[in-house]
C-alpha positions, 0 to 999 in steps of 0.5 A, a space after each residue: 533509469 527506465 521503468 514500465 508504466 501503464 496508464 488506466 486507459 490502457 497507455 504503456 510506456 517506458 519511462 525515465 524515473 529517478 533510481 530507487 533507495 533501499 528500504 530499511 533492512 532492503 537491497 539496490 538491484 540491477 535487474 538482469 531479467 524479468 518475466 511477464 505472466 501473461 494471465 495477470 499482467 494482461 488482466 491489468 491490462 485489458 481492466 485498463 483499457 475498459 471504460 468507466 462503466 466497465 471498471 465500475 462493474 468489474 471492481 465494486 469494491 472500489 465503487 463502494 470506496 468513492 461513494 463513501 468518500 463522496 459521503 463524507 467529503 463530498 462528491 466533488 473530492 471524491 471525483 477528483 481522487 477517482 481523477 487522480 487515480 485515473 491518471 496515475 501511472 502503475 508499475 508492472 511487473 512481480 517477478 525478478 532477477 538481478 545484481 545487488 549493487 547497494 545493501 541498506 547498513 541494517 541488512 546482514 544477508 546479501 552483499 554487493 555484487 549478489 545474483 538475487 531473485 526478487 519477488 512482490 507486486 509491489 518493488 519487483 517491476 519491470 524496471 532497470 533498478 529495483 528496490 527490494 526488502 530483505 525477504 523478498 529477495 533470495 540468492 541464486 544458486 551457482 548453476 542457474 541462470 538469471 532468465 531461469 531466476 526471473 521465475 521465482 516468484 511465479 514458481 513460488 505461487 505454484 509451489 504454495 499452491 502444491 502445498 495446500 493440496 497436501 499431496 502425497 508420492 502416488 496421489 493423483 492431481 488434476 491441474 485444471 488450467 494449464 497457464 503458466 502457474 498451472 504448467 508450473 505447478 504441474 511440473 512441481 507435482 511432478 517433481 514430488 511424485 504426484 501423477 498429473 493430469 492437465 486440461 485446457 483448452 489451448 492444444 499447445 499449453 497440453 503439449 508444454 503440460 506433457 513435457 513438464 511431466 503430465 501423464 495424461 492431458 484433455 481439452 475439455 472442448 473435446 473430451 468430457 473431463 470427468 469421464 477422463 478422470 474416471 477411467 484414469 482413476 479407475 473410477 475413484 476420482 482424483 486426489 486434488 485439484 488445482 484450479 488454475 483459472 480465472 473468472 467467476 461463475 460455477 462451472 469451473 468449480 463444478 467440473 473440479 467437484 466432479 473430478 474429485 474422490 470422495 473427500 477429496 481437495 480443491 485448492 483455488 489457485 487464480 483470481 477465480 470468484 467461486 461459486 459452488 453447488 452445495 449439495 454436491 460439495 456436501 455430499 463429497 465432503 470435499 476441501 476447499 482451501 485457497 492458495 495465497 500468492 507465494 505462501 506464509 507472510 505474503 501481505 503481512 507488512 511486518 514480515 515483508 517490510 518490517 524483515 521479521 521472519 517467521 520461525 521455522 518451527 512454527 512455519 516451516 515455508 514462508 514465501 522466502 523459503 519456498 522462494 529458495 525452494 523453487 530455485 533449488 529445483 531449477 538447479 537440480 533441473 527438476 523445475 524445468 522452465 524451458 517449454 514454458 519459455 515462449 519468448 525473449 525478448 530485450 526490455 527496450 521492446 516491453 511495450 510492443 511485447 505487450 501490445 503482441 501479448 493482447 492480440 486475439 490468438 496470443 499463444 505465448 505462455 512465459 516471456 522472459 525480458 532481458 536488460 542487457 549491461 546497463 549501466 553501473 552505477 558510480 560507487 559514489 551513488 551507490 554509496 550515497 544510496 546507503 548512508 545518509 550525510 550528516 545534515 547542515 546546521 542551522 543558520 539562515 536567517 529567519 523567514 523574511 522573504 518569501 521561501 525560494 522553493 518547496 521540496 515534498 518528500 512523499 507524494 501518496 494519493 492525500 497529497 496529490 489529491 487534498 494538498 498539492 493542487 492548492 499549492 499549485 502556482 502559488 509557490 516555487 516548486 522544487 523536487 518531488 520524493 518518492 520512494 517509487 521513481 514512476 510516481 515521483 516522475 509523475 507527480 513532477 509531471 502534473 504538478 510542476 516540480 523541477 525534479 524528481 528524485 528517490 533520494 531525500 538527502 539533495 532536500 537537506 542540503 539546500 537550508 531554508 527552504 519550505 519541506 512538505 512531508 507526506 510519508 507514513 507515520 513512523 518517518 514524520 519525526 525523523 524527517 522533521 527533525 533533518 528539515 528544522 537542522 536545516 532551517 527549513 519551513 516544514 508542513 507534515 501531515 499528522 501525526 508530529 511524532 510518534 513518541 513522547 521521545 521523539 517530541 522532545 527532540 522537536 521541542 530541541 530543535 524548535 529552540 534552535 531552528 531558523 526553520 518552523 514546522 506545522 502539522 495537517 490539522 485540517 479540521 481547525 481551518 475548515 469554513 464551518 469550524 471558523 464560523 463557529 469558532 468565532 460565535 463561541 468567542 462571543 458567548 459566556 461561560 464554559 462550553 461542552 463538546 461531543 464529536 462522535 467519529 464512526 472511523 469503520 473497521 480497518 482491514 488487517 493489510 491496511 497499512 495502519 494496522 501496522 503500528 510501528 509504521 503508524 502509531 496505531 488508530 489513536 495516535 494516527 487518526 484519531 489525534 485529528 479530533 483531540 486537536 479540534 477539541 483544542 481548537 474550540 475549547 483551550 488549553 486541556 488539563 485533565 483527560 480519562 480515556 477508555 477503550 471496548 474490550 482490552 485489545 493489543 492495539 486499540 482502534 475504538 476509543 472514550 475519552 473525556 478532557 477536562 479543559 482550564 476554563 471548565 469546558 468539557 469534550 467527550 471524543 468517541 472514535 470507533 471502529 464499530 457501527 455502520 457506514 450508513 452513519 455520518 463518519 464525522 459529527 459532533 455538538 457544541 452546547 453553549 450559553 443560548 447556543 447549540 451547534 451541530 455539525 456533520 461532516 463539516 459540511 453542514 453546520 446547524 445552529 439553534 439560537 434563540 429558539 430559532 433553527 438555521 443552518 448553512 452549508 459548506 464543501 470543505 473540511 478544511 484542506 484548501 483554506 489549510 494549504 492556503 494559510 501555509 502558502 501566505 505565510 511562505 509568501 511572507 505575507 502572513 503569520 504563521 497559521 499554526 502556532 508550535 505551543 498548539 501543536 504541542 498541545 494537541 501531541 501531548 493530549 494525544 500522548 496522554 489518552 494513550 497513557 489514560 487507557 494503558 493505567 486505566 486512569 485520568 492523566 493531568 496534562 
């Protein structure tokens, strides 16, 4: 299928990619139309095509990222992630329409053959099919077109932002920035009995805002906006404004405060970086209240991916139903998206459409492109795309020969970046999944694979070959277990499992698998925890072990503060360093666990492990501190020896009343993929032993376990 993708240094292009699945509880759609808006999709646009420097400069957030990955990784890891997200390609696109042609088994709303709307930056793109989850898809109602659809998502935007402004029949509203949310907007206000006044600076955006219903317009450029507001208002001001803008500065904010009544509302609608005078502000006691894309369980992974609504009596319009909402009205043709309507277009012509919307004097407001009859899929396809076949049985012969290929089933940034380019050259590449066709192209692309797929289940039927498996945590297990049936040489990144469950059902499939499986431990293959692995082994007696982790906060939308997808901080991250505990130290008996405070999901925690030979190790892994810290350090002391380490990439040993200290530039990843690599080539054992990591799962589990008794947990 084809699919639109924008390079960083400003490149579109359309692009055949594999077809997309379902996600769970999600549809399969065949997109009829799209629309583009130009305010944000030019934006990403015009941010791709700037220079390094220009890009540092308009987003400081992800300067501040690199240098803490330069911190802790090292300079050279982090230029190659910025490297890597350079050339990656991006989708475009947020806003849809289309046919259902495959339902996920867990999804009970939609069947084939459905006109749904379809919503979210991040499945709604510009692309002949789309993957879709449950709530961000709505059906559209007999009576209204699949162009008019297409809207959906920018109409809801602009309803959630009328939401926010709280407005009653008879208030007054200015609808600063008469774009396409804005004019939008303005035409919802309409509809709920709210007079409007637009104001722009673009003439023909204030004869479209006339035609959606406005009262009165104004060209700021020309007419002082607020003595305009004042006549209009008979000297009160208005009720609300909406700021339908983007940028950053104050001027657009004090223009707003000025038009507003006493205690009056202004509800920030675009990515406008406000910045408000505050007496005035004060002393009008005005609202300011943000307007958050298309309303209630945007951005909330649980709600979005996970397909949990809300209740309606608790809220009454989330981002879905204000979705059905806007596609009511355009059937009632209360909204009415004509005017706003400036082009059609086929989606064959996407970039040169693009390349019209960047021209100095673009006056375009809404543009619409169609997909025509694509091609159907057989429903043999479709059928493969929700059912999953049963996998082949173990029977190939154990590994003896080098292993004909390597598939990878989920290829993020980590992967891309600290996995792949040491594997490079050194064996077969095969297919690349993705859940996303543009990245599975492109990861094919810069790395070799044969192929590039959507679908995982050509991977399982193809018995004893290598499995690379890079997806969230909540998938490791399951596809683990389908690549052990299959006698596959499995590597998955940490976490194994994320159940006690789930770890027996490996150790099943380990007793009868041809296949192996490894897990991305990658501190126990670093250079500096060799070196010092080997000197432990030359002293007596029993060691003691302090690693001390500043993991910093975690953002509430970061995908780990989902713990049904990850397993939580604990068990996602920090079973990283209960590992490396067991590497230095043995086998762990005992361990007692405490957490700060008594959190739902604990991301800070203590835990003492008491291991067979008398060794101790004390792991503090928190969320608080400061990043001025080294993320990663730790102590060992030992007969005659002690040993500190920062970040494993310097190593300190005190000996013999003596100082020394080396430096190293990894933590492990190369020598890691390395390892794994010789071993499929046949010219290695196997550098990772299931009892090993086994142990360290288990010592996960049991920390857990430590702090929900509150208790010390025998191993």
């Amino acid at each position: 299928m084809l699919q639109l993708a924008q390079y960083q240094d400003g490149r579109l292009e359309l692009q055949d990619v594999p077809l997309p699945v379902p996600p769970p509880g999600g549809i399969l759609v065949r997109t009829t139309c799209s629309v583009i808006s130009p305010g944000t999709e030019k934006m990403k646009v015009e941010q791709a095509r700037m220079s390094l420097l220009q890009k540092a400069k308009a987003r400081p957030d992800q300067v501040k990222k690199v240098l803490d990955t330069a911190r802790t990784l090292g300079w050279k890891a982090a230029m190659e992630k910025v490297r890597n997200r350079l050339e990656s390609p991006s989708p475009l696109g947020y806003s849809a329409a289309g046919v259902v042609v495959a339902v996920d088994e867990m999804n009970s709303r939609f069947r084939v053959g459905d006109r749904v709307a379809c919503g979210g930056a991040e499945c709604a793109f510009h692309a002949e099919m789309i993957a879709v989850p449950d709530l961000l898809a709505s059906r559209i109602p007999d009576g209204v077109e699949d162009w008019q659809a297409a809207y959906t998502t920018l109409s809801a935007i602009s309803m959630q932002a009328v939401r926010q402004a709280g407005t009653q029949l008879g208030d007054r509203v200015l609808v600063l920035g008469q774009g396409l949310v804005g004019l939008l907007a303005t035409s919802l206000l309409r509809a709920s009995g709210v007079r409007v006044m637009g104001a722009d600076y673009v003439g023909s955006r204030l004869d479209t805002a006339l035609k959606l219903g406005a009262e009165r317009v104004v060209n700021p450029g020309q007419t002082k906006l607020a003595e305009a507001v004042r006549e209009w208002t008979d000297g009160d001001g208005v009720d609300a404004v909406l700021l339908c803008v983007g940028g950053q500065g104050s001027d657009a904010a004090d223009t707003a405060i000025a038009c507003l009544r006493d205690r009056g509302v202004m509800v920030i609608v675009g990515i406008y970086d406000a910045e408000l005078s505050w007496k005035t502000a004060y002393m009008k006691d005005i609202q300011v209240r943000y307007s958050r894309s298309y309303g209630p369980g945007r951005y909330d992974p649980q709600y979005e991916w996970g397909g949990k609504d809300y209740p309606i009596g608790y809220v009454r319009w989330t981002e879905n139903r204000n979705f059905e909402a806007c596609l009511q009205l355009m059937k009632s043709g209360q909204l009415y998206l004509a005017p706003v309507t400036t082009r059609r277009s086929r989606f064959a012509e996407a970039v040169s459409v693009y390349d019209a919307l960047m021209q100095a004097g673009n006056a375009d407001i809404g543009v619409v492109l169609e997909y025509g009859a694509a091609q159907e899929m057989s429903d043999s396809r479709v059928a493969s795309l929700v059912s999953h076949s049963e996998v082949a049985k173990a029977g190939a012969s154990r590994l003896s020969v080098p292993a004909p290929g390597l598939d990878v089933i989920g290829a993020g940034n980590f992967a891309r970046t600290m996995l792949l380019p040491h594997l490079k050259g050194r064996v077969v590449l095969g297919s690349i999944v993705n859940a996303t066709g543009l990245s599975a192209r492109h990861v094919k692309e810069k790395f070799g694979f044969s192929q590039a797929e959507t679908d995982a289940e050509g991977v399982f039927a193809k018995p004893g070959r290598a499995l690379m498996i890079g997806t969230r945590h909540h998938l490791h297990a399951p596809l683990v277990l389908r690549g052990l049936a299959a006698g596959h040489q499995v590597f998955v990144e940490k976490p194994l499992c994320l159940t006690r469950q789930e770890l027996e059902q490996v150790d099943a499939a380990m007793a009868g698998t041809t296949g192996s499986v490894m897990v991305g431990f990658n501190r126990r293959f670093a250079p500096a925890a060799v070196e010092l692995k080997k000197l432990l082994g030359t002293l007596p007696g029993s060691k003691t072990l302090a690693f001390h982790v500043f993991a910093g906060p975690l953002a509430p939308d970061h995908w780990y503060a989902n713990v049904e997808e990850s397993g939580g901080r604990i068990l996602g991250e920090a079973c990283h360093f209960f590992d490396f505990s067991c590497f230095l130290l043995g086998r762990p008996v005992k361990v007692m666990a405490q957490t700060v405070g008594r959190p739902a999901t604990p991301d800070s925690v203590t835990a003492q492990i008491e291991f067979a030979d008398g060794s101790s190790a004390q792991v503090i892994y928190s969320a608080e501190g400061d990043f001025a810290f080294p993320k990663e350090s730790f102590r060992v002391f030992a007969s005659g020896l002690v040993a500190e380490c920062e970040n494993f990439q310097k190593l300190t040993l005190f000996q013999n009343r003596k100082r020394s200290a080396r430096s190293f530039s990894s933590k492990g990843h190369a020598e890691e993929m390395q390892s794994w690599a010789a071993y499929l080539q046949g010219t290695a054992e196997h550098p990772m032993s299931y009892a090993d990591i086994r142990q360290s799962t288990r010592l996960t589990f049991a920390v857990l376990e430590s702090l929900q008794q509150g208790a010390a947990i025998a191993l």
